[in-house]
N, C-alpha and C positions, 0 to 999 in steps of 0.2 A: 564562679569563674570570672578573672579578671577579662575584661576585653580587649585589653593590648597585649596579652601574653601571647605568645607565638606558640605555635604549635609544629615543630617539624616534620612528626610523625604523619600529622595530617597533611602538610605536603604531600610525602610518600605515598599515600592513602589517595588525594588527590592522581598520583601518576601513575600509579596500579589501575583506577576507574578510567583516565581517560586512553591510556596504550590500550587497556582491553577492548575500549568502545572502537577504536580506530584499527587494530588489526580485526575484529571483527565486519567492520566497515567492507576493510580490503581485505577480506574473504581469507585468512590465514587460516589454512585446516587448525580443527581439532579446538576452536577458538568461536563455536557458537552462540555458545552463552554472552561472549562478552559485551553483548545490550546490558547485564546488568552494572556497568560502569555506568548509567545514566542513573540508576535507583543508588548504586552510592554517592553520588554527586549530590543527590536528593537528603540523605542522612547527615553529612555531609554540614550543606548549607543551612538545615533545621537547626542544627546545631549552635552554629556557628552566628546566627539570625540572631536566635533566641537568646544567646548569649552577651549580645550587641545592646537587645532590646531591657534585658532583667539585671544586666551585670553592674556594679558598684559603679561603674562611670558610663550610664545607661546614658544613650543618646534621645534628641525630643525625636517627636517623629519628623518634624523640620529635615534636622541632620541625618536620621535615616535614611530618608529620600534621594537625600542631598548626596550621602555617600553610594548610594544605591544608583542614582543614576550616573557618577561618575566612576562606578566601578564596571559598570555592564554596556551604557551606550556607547560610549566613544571605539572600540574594538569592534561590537557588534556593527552600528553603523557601515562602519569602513567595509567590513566584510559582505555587508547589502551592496554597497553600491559599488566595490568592486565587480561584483557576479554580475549585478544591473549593466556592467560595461561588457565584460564579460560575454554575459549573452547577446549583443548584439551583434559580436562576430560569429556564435560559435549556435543558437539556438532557430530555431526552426517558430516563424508568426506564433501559431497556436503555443509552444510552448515559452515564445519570451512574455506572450500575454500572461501565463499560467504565475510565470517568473515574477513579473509586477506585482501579478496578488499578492502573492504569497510574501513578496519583499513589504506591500503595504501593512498587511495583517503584521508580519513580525517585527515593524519596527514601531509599533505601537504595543507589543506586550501580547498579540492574542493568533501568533501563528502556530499553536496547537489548533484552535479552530478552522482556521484555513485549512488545514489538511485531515481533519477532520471532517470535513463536508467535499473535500474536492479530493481525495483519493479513492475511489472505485474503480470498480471492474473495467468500464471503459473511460477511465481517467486516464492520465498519463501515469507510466509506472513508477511509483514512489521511487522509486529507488535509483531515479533518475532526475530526481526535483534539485537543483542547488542550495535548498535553502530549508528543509526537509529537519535538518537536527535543529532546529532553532522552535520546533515544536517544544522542547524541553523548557527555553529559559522562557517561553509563552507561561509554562505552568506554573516558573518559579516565580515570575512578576505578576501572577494571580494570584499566588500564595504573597507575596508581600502585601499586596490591597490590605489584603485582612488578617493577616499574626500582627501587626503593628496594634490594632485597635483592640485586639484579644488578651496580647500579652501586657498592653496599659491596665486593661479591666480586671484581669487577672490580678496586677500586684497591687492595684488599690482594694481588692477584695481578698485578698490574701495576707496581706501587711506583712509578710518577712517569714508567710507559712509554706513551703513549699508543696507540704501533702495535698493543697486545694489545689495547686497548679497542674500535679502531676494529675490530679483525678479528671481536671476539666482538659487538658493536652490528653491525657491517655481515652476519655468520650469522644476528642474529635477524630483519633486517631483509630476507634473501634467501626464511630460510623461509616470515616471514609475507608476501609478495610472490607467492612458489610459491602457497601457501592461496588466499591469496584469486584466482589467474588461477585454477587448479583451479573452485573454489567459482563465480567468474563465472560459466563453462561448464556447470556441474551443479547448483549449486543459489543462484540468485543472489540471494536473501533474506537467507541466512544470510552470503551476503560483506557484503554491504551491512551490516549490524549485530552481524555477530561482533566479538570484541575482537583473534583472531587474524589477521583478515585485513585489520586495520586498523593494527596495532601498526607495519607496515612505516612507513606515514609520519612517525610519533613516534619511531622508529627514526632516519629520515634527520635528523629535525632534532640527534637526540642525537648523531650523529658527526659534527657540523657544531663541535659541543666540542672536541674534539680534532684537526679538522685546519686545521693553522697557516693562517696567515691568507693571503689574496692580497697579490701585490705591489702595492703604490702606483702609479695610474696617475692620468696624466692627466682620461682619461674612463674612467668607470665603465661597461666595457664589461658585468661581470658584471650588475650592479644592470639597466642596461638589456634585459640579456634575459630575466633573469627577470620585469622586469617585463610585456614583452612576451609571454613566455611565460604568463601569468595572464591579459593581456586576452583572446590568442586561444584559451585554453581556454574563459573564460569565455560567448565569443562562439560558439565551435565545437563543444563539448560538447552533449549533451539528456539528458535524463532516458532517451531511449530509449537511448543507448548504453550497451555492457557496464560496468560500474563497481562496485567500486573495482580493476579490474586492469591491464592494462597503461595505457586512459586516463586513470587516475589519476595515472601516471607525471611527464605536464607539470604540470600545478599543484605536485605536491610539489617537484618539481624547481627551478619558476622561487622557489616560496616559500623553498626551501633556498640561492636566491643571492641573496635579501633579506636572509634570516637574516643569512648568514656575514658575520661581523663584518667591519668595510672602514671606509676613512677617510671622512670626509667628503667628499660629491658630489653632482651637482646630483640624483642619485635619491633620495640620504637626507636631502637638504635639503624635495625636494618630499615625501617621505611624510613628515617632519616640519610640514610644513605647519601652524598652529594647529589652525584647524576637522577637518583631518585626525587630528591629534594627542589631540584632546579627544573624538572620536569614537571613536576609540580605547581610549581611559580607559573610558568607559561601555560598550565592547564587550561588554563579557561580558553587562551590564543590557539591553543590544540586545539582543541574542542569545534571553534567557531572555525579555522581555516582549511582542517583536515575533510570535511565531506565538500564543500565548493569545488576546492581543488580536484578531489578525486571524481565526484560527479562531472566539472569540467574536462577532464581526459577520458571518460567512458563515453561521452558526448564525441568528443573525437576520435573517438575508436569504436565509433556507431555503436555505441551500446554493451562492447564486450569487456569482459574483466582484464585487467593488467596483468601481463606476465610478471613471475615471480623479480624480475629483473624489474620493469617498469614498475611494480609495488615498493619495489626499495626505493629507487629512484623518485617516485610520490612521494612516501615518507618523509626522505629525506629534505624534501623541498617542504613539505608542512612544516617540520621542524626548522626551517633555516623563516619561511615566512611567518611562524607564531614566535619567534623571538626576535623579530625586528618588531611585530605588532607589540611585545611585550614591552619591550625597549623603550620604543618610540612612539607609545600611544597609550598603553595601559597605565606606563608607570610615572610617565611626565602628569598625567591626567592626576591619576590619585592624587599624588602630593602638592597638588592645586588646593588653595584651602578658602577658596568662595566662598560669601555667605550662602547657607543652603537656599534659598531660594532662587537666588541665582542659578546656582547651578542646576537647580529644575528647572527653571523659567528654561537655559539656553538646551539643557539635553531635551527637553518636550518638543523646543523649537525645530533643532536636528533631529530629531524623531521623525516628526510631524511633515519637515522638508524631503527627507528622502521616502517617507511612507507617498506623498505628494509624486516624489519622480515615480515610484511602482506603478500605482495608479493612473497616472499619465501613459505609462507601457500599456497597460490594458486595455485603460479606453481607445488607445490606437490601435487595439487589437495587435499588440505587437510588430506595429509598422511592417505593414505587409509591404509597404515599396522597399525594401531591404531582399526581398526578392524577386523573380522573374515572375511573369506572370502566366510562363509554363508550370510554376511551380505552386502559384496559389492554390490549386485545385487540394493537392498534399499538405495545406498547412499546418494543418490541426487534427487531432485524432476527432474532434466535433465532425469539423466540415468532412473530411473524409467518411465518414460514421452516415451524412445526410441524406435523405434520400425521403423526400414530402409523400405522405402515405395517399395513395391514389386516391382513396373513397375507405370508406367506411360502414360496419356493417354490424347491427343488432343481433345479436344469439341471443333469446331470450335463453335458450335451455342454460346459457352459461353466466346470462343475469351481468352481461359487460357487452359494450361498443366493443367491435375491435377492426384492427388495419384489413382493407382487401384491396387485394389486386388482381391484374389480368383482365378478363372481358366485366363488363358490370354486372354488379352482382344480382340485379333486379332482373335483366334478359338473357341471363348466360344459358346456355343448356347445361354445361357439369358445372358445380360446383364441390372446392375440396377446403380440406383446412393442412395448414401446411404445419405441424409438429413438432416442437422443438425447445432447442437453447437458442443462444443467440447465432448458431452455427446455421441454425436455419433462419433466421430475422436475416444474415449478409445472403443466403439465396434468394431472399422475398424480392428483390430489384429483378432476378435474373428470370425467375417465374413468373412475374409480371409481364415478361414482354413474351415467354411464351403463350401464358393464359390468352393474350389479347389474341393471338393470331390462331387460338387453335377452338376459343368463346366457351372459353373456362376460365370462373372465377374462386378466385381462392381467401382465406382468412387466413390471420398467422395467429397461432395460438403459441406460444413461448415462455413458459411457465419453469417446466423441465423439460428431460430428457424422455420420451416415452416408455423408456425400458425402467423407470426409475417411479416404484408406488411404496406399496404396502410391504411387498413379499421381499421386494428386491430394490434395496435403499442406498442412500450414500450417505456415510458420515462426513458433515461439511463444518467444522467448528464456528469457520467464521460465518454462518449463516443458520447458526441456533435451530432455525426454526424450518431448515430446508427439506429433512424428511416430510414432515407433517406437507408442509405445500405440495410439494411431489404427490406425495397420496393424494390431496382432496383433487387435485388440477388433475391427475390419471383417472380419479371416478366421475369426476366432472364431463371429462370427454368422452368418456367408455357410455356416459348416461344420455349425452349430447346425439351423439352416434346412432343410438338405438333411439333414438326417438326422431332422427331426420335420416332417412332412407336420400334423400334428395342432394345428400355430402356421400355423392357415389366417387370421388376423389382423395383420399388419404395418403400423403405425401409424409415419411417420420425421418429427418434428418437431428442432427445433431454433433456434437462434437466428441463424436467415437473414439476417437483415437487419444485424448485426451481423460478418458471417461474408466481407460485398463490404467493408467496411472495414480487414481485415485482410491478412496476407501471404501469401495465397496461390498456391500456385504449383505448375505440373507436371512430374511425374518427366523427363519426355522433352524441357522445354526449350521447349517448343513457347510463346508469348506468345497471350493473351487477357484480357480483363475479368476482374473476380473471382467476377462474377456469371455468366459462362459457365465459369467453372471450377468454380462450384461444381454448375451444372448440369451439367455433364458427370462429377462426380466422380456424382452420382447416377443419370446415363445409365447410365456404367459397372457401377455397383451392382445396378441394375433384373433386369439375366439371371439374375446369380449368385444371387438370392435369388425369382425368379419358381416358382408349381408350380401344380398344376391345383389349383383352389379353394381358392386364396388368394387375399384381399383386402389390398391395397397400398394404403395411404393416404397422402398429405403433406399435412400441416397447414402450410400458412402461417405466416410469422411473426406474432405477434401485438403487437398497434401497445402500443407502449410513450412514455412523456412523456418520457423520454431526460434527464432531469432526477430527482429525488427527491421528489417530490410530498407522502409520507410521512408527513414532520416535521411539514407545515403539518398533515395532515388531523388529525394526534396534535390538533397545538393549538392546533387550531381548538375542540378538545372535551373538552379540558383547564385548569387551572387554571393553566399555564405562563404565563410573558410573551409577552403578545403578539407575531407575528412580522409582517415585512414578506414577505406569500407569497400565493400562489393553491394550489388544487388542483384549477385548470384545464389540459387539455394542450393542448400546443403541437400542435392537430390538424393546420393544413395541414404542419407537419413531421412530423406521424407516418404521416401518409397518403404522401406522396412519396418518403420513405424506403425505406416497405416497398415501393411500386411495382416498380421493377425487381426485385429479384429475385421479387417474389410473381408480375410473370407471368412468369418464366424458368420458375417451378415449375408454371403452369400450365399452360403449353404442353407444356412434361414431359408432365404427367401425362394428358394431351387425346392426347399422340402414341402412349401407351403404355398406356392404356385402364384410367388408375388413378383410385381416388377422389379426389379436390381436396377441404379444406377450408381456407375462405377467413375466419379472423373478422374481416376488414378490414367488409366488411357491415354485419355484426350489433354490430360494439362502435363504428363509426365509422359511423352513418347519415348521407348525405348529406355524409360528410367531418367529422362533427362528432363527435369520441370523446368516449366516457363514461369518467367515472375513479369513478362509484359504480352499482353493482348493489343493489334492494333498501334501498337507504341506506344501504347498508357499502363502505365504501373499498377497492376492489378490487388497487392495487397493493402492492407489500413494498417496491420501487426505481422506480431510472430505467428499469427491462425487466421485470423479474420480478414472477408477481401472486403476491398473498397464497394462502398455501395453509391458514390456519388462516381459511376463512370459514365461514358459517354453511351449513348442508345446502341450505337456499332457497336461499341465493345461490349456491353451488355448482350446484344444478341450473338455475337461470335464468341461470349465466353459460356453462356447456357449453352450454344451448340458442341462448342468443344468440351462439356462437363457431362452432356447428354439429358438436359433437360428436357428436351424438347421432347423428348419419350414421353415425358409423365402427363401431359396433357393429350397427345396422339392418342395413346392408349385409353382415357376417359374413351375414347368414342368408343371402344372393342366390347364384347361383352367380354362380364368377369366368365374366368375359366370355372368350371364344373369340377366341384369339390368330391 
């Protein structure tokens, strides 16, 4: 392969991966798959690397570098530190802090890992990060470190033989293939955004170098199935499926018979196409400006998706912004012809300066005087989330320290253990200030769901290993239980309403709703943990705006730019939601002679929820309420959810079975 031959086909190829990534982005039905525009980008640049690196006017790695950072920094940059301005009109403390990281990490090469460790459960929601796609060229600048020094070793141990290349490219492309199906199964965060479990696809494009070309046909039978092969990944892939492991396989695949060089055909004539072509060109400026932009208007539209109208309107504004970046930044840069070390010496510099401003964001904690100081309390899904664990308490039967609250736990008369997901960890504040005043002390045990063991399971992909925990934490308790008579308090919340949404299903095979399987996974429950005076309580789901409400309430009471929001919920959705299972659970608990609490009542009178207690904005998310409220509102939000039963009733005897 010569290295200045042009390829226009590859353009086109380029502009098929990156519109797929970006109407995917902006949510365009029928268009799930097209995340795998990022795995052809990957085929793609292997390609094209390697060919840099092996081809008849092979560069040192000096000029690699050289070309390397002035192909990728100068655009990328701009793009950091526009968003860095960006967010200071438009983000919320906790999250312009989040924004800093992530802008330091990705302007040094390694913001896959930043969002690799900082996207969980209770992180902020990916999909609201501005800076989120830049995970990808993380991986491709980890892949440069090392093909450079591989494909040297390679052709001085090869001398002009291609079968050693392809054998020692096609080893590293097996192992990091292995990695990542491994990784799919066990921990599939870390396949999605490792460098090793990605390397495979920049792999296949790099042995696409050395092997000779196809024969000349009439019709471009290859070209057509690969093509083919990308629409129906595109079309037939989800976000829900295991990835990047074996389904990654077809898009690399159909992209590696685009790649492989071939005569002219009617496939490389149509991915040469102008508008195709020229789309292409600005690819990379696509790429870097289409999710900021669009992340910054879902930011001003509190979180909600763009109307078909405003998606075009986005769109179109990416397209008019990646072709001034392309214009006036990508292309004046290229044809700059510095010695290569300069040009690393200054891209490292600007690297390094604006990685310098992110981290500056951070450690200010994202200049919390940018807002009011009604508003501090909401800054951060952290701070909102805080709530310093009163005391603490030894079970040995469960071999862990864990959180108590309520009266202490060394003079209490009841003591209970409160049950759950993290649905019961945001009640733990609220039973605290019952327990004190009624001298009952409680544990939070938060593992799983209670209904959720052996018999009666949930399939969780992204959590491998969550049946098995479920079981041992359900026998754990059941064993706990029966050996302390003195935990005459059992409190099983959870997040129910959530839980008929999900994959659940029973050991034995047997089919039902998700809402009778979760009731029966608590029928089953009921014996194994029942004793003479103990009190058994199930708290209800409690109605959540199934939305982010959050941001608006921030700033509404802050200094921010105004946003396009409510901090009204969507009541008759949160009332109908919880319906079915809240009465699964109450008929449960009617047939089984347990306490019911219901805060569907007390926080949804007449169907109409409250999202403030007091005048403090009561939730953290779309489910989960603030645990850092004030004592009043704490105590008048357990009154109004009907807590304060679960502790009265410790004192009653249990009812006669």
């Amino acid at each position: 392969m010569k290295s200045n031959d042009y390829r226009p086909d590859i353009d086109g190829l380029r502009a098929v991966a990156v519109i797929a990534v970006m109407l995917f982005h902006f949510g365009v039905p029928g268009l799930a798959g097209g995340f795998v525009g990022v795995d052809i980008f990957f085929v793609i640049s292997g390609y094209l690397i390697t060919g840099i690196l092996v081809g008849p006017k092979r560069l040192s790695v000096a000029e690699f570098y050289g070309r390397r950072v002035r192909r990728i920094l100068p655009a990328m940059l701009l793009v950091i530190a526009v968003s860095l301005i960006a967010g200071w009109f438009l983000l919320l403390p906790g999250d312009y802090d989040s924004l800093g990281k992530s802008a330091a990490y990705s302007s040094v090469g390694f913001g896959n890992y930043y969002f690799l460790w900082n996207t969980g459960y209770f992180d902020r929601e990916a999909a609201l990060q501005p800076l989120l796609h830049l995970w990808s060229l993380g991986v491709e600048e980890q892949f440069y470190l090392v093909w450079p020094a591989l494909m040297l070793a390679l052709s001085r141990i090869s001398r002009g033989r291609p079968t050693i290349a392809v054998v020692a490219i096609s080893l590293v492309a097996i192992v990091s293939f292995s990695t990542a199906v491994h990784l799919v199964a066990t921990d599939p965060k870390q396949a999605f955004y490792a460098p090793f479990s990605r390397a495979w696809e920049l792999a296949v494009g790099g042995i696409l170098v050395f092997v000779p070309l196809p024969r000349r046909s009439s019709v471009d039978w290859l070209g057509c199935l690969g093509l083919i092969i990308i629409v129906l990944s595109i079309l037939r892939l989800s976000p829900d499926d295991a990835f990047p492991g074996v389904n990654a396989l077809a898009p690399a695949f159909g992209a590696a018979l685009l790649v492989w060089r071939r005569s002219p055909s009617p496939v490389t004539a149509a991915l040469s196409f102008s508008p195709l072509r020229f789309t292409g060109k600005i690819s990379y400026s696509l790429y870097l400006w289409h999710w900021p932009i669009f992340v910054f208007f879902r930011q001003y539209a509190d979180g909600t998706l763009p109307t078909a109208i405003e998606t075009g309107t986005v769109f179109l504004f990416t397209f008019l912004a990646a072709t001034l970046s392309w214009r006036y930044i990508e292309e004046p840069v290229r044809r700059l012809q510095p010695m290569p070390l300069k040009a690393i010496t200054a891209g490292a510099a600007a690297a390094l300066m604006v990685a310098w401003s992110g981290n500056a964001i951070s450690q200010a904690g994202g200049f919390t005087s940018r807002v009011s100081d009604d508003a501090l309390a909401m800054r951060s899904l952290k701070v909102m989330w805080d709530w310093p664990c009163p005391q603490t308490v030894n079970i040995p039967e469960l071999r862990v320290t864990y959180c108590a609250f309520g009266a202490p736990w060394v003079t209490a008369k009841h003591h209970g253990i409160l049950w759950g997901d993290s649905h019961a960890d945001h009640l733990a504040p609220l039973i605290d200030v019952v327990g004190q005043l009624e001298d009952t002390a409680f544990f939070l045990y938060e593992p799983c769901p209670a209904a959720l063991g052996e018999r009666i399971y949930r399939n969780f992909p992204e959590a491998p290993n969550y049946k098995d925990r479920c079981a041992s934490s359900q026998k754990a308790a059941i064993n706990m239980l029966r050996l302390r008579p003195d935990v005459d308090v059992v409190v099983l919340a959870a997040a129910w309403s959530g839980l008929q949404f999900t994959d659940i299903v029973a050991a034995d095979g047997h089919q039902a709703d998700k809402v009778s399987l979760v009731r029966e996974g608590l029928q089953m429950l009921l014996p194994e943990i029942a004793a003479a005076n103990r009190r058994i309580t199930i708290v209800a789901p409690t109605p959540g705006p199934a939305e982010d409400l959050t941001s608006c309430a921030v700033n509404k009471e802050s200094n921010l730019l105004r946003r396009r929001c409510s901090t009204e919920m969507n009541s008759k959705w949160a009332t109908s939601v919880r319906r079915p299972i809240t009465s699964a659970l109450k008929s449960l608990a009617a047939e089984n002679n347990l306490s019911f609490v219901d805060p569907g009542p007390g926080m949804c009178p007449n169907d109409q929820c409250t999202t403030y207690v007091n005048g403090e904005f009561i939730y953290r998310d779309a489910s989960h309420l603030r645990r850092n409220l004030r004592t009043q509102t704490k105590e008048a939000l357990a009154k109004m959810i009907g807590l304060d039963a679960i502790a009265e009733r410790a004192k009653q005897p249990a009812p006669a079975s």
